[in-house]
C-alpha positions in Angstrom: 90.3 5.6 5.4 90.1 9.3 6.6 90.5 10.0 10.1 86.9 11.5 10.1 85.4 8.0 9.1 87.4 6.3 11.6 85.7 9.0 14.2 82.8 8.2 13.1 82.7 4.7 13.3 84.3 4.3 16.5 82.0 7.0 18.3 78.7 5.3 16.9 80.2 1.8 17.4 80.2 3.0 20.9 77.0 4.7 21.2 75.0 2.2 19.4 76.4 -1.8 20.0 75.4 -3.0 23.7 75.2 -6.4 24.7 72.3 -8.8 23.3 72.1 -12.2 25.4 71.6 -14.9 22.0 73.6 -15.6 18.7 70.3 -15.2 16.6 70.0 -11.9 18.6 73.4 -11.0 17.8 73.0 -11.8 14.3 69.5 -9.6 13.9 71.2 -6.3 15.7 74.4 -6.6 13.8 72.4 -7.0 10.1 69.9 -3.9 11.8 72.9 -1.7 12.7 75.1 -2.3 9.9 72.6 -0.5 7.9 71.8 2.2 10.3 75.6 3.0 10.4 75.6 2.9 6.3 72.6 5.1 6.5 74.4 7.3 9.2 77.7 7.6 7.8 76.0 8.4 4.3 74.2 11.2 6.2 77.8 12.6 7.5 79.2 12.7 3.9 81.3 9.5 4.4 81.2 6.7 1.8 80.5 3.6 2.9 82.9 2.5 0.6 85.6 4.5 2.8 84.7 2.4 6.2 84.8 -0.9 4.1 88.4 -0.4 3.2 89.8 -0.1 6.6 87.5 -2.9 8.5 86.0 -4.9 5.5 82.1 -5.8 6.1 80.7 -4.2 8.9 78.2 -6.0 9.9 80.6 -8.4 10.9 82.9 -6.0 13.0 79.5 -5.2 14.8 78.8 -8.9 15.4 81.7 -9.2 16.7 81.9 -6.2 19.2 77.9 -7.7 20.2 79.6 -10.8 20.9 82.3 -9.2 23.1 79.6 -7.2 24.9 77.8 -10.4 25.2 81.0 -12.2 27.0 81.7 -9.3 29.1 78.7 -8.9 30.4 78.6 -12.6 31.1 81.5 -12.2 33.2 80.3 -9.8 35.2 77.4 -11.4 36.5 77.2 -13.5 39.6 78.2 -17.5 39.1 73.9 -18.3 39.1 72.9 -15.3 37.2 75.1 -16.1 34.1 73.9 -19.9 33.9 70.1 -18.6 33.5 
């Protein structure tokens, strides 16, 4: 993958994947995103094609960096706060 789609991806990655508090949630914003990104990156001349190669489906890669949001943010919070 080109250096520019790796930019690309990790800068909206970043800008665009916060925490969401369920696994249905997670599930809905990763499908959501995953298109916005293919939509975005086609916009920025870079083939979606390109991303796939280097981190396979993305929808899955943003699941994944919800659920990690998800955890850490779970971590953070007082003991009572994260059982609610």
């Amino acid at each position: 993958m080109s250096e520019h789609a790796i930019e690309f991806l990790r800068g909206w990655i970043g800008e665009k994947v916060h925490c969401q508090p369920s696994a249905i949630k997670i599930e809905k914003q990763a499908e959501t995103l995953a298109r916005e990104c293919a939509a975005k990156a086609a916009e920025a001349g870079i083939p979606l094609e390109d991303i796939q190669e280097e981190v396979g489906d993305i929808q899955e890669l943003i699941a994944s960096r919800l659920e990690e949001a998800a955890e850490a943010d779970q971590s953070h919070q007082p003991a009572g706060k994260a059982a609610e």
